[in-house]
N, C-alpha and C positions, 0 to 999 in steps of 0.2 A: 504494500500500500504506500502510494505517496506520502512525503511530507505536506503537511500542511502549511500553505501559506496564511504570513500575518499579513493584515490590512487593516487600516484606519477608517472609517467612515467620515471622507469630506463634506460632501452634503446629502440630504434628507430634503425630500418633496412631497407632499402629499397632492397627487395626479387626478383622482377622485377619493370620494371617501373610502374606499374598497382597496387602493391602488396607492402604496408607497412606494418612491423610487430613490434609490441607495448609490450612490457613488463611493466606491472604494479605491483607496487610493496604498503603497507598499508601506508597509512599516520602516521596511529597510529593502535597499536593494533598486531593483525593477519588475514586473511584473512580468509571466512569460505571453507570447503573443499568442493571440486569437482565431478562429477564423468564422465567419457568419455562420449563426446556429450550433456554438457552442455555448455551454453552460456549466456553470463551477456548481459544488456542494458548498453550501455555507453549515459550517460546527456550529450548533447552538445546546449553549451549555441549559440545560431546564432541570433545576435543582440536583439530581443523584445521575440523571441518566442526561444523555448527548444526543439530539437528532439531529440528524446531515440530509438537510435539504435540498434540492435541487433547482436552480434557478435559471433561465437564460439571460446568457448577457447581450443586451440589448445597444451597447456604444459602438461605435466604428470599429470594426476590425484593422483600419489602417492606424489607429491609436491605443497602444496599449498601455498607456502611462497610468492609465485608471479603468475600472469596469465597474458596469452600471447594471444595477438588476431593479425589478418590479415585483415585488411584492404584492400578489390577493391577499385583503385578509378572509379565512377562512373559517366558516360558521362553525362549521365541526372540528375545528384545529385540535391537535392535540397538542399545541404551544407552541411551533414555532414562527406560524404568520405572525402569532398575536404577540411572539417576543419581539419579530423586527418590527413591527408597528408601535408597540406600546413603551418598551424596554429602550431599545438601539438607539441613542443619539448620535448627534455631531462630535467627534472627538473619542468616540467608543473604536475597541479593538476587537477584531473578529480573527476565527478563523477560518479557511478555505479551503475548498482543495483546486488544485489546477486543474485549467479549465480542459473539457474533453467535448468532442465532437458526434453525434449521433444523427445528425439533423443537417449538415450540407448541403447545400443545393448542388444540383449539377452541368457540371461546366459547359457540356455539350447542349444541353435545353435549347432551343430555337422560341420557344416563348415558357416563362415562369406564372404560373397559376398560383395566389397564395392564397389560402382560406381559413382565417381565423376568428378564434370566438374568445370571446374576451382577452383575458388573462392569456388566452395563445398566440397574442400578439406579439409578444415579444423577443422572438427568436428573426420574426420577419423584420424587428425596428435594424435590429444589422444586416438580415439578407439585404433590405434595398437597400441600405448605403454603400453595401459593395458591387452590387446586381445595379443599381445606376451611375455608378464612378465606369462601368465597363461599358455602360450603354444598351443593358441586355434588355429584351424587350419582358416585362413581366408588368399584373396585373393581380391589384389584392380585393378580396373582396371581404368585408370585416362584419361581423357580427356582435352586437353589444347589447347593453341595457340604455341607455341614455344615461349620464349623473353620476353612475357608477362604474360601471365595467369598459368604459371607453376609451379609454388611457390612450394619449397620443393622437385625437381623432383633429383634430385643429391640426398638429402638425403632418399629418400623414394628408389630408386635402390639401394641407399649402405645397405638399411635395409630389404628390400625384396628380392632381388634378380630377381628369374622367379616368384616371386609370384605379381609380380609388372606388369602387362599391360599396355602397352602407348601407344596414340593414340592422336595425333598430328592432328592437325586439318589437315584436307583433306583427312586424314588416314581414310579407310574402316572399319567398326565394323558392326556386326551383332549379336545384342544385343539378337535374340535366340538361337546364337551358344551358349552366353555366360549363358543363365539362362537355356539351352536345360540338358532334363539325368542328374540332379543334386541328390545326396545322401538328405536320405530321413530327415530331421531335417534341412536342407540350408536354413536361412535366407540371404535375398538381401536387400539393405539399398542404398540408392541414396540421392546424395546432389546435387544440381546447378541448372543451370537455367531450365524454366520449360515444354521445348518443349523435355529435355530429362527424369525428373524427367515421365512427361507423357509417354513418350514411355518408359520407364524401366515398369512402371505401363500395362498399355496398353500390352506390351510382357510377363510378368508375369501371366495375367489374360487371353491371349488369348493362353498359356501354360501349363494352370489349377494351378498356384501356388494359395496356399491358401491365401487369404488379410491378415491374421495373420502372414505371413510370408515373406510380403513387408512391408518394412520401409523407408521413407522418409523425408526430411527438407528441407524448404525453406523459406528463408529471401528475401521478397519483400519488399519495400519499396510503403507506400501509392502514388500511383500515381496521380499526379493533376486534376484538374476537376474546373467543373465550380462554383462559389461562391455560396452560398447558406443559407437561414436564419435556424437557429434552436433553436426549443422550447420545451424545458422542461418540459412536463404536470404535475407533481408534485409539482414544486416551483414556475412555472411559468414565469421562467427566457427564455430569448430570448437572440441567441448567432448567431455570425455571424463569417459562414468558408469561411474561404479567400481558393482561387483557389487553392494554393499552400502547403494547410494545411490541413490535415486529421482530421476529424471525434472524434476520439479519440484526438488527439492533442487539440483542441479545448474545448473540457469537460477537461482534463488539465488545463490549461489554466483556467477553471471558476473552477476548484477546486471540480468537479461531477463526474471525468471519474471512469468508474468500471476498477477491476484489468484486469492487460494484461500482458502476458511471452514470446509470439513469436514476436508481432505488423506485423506480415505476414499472417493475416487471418488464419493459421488451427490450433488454438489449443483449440480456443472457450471461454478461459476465461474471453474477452471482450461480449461477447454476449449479447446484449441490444434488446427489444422491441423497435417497432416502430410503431406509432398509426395513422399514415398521411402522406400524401407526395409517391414520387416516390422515386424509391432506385436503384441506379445502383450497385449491387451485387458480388463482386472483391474477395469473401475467397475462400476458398477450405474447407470447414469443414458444411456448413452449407445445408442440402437439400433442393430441390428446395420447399416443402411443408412447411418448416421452412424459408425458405427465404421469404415466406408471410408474417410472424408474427413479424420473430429478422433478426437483421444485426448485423455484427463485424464490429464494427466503427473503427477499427485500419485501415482498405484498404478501406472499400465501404462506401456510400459517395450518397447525394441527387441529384437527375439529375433534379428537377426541385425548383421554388422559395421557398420552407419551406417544412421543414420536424417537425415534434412530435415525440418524442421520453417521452416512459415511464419512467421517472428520474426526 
């Protein structure tokens, strides 16, 4: 596992009420560079245990003196929106992890389709500022609440112009008009929550786009469950996950967890065996034939008294 980087929080914005945005700048040193549609973990210390969030960084890829992230805060949080919002000041020290990539656009694209729903906006604030430094031709289409969940909506129309689509909640979209008779090279890329994430999916595939040509991300946060013993078949260690604590957070904790870059189930680099026990199955990366064998302990999580895992 990487070192964690230190950073100082320069400033603090609140973008809606929903919507804080964080500029972090090096304690010491420099900061390593970027590329559009990466995203850091931020360490947040919540009293006995440590959640490692995940964020996109939203500032220029050609500037990496500082990186900027946006924070939802989050109704069912288990602490950590509500510590960068309520806790985190100007002058406060955090720490990080280096930023990693899941989410790229692709070079070759002939036109860039971006489609974001709220809070999924923010991996596209850097695609286009490097997607229009090139000239590429792309085209976002945004989804929000008005007030709240619109972060950037003022500067994304002074920057797009008509290439800018907005869609207000209650507002009508018919996500085939928008993927229907597209030139032949269009990649589509979706961020936000995951009833549209699935239907962008869903309309592209029932359209004939090719899977190599849908892109997607998503930050879920391990959602709670019921407490559960875990044992270690290798060492022999026996660890106990409280309701409110994920899987992965736990192997943390005893100092065993394998690496992880998204902790939202798809990107697979938590992927552990599992030799016993019942599993309630929460990624999006793993097949159902492979969900026999391994689970991503970053979201999924034992549904009954003890699970084995091979560690």
């Amino acid at each position: 596992m990487s070192t964690p980087l230190q950073v100082r929080v320069s400033t603090a914005r609140l973008l809606t009420p929903l919507v804080r945005e964080l500029t972090l700048v090096p304690c010491t040193g420099s900061l390593p560079g970027f590329s559009s549609g990466s995203h850091i973990q931020v360490h947040l210390p919540l009293g006995e245990r440590t959640l490692r969030n995940a964020y996109s960084l939203t500032g220029d890829p050609a500037d990496s003196h500082q990186y900027r992230i946006a924070v939802r805060l989050q109704q069912a949080s288990r602490g950590g929106s509500r510590y960068l919002h309520q806790q985190v000041a100007v002058g406060d020290t955090l720490a990080i992890s280096p930023p990693a990539n899941l989410f790229a656009p692709r070079s070759t694209a002939r036109l860039h389709i971006l489609i974001a729903g709220g809070i999924g906006i923010t991996p596209f604030m850097a695609y286009l500022k490097a997607l229009q430094r090139q000239q590429a031709n792309v085209e976002l289409h945004y989804f929000y609440r008005p007030g709240l969940t619109d972060a950037y909506l003022d500067e994304l129309q002074e920057r797009l112009g008509p290439r800018l689509h907005r869609y207000a909640a209650g507002t009508p979209c018919d996500l085939a008009a928008i993927l229907r008779e597209r030139p032949l090279g269009s990649h589509v890329y979706t961020c936000g929550p995951q009833r549209l994430l699935d239907a962008v999916r869903d309309t592209a595939s029932t359209l004939g786009w090719p899977a190599s040509r849908v892109h997607w991300e998503a930050f879920s946060a391990a959602r709670p469950g019921q407490p559960f013993e875990l044992e270690l078949a290798r060492s022999g260690q026996r660890l106990q996950v409280s309701a409110g604590q994920s899987l992965l957070e736990a192997l943390e904790a005893a100092g065993v967890a394998p690496p992880s870059l998204c902790r939202g189930g798809v990107c697979g680099q938590c992927m552990t065996r599992h030799l016993h026990g019942e599993i309630e199955h929460r990624d999006h990366f793993l097949s159902r034939a492979e969900q026999a064998e391994f689970l991503m302990p970053c979201v999924s999580r034992g549904c009954g008294p003890r699970v084995l895992l091979d560690l």
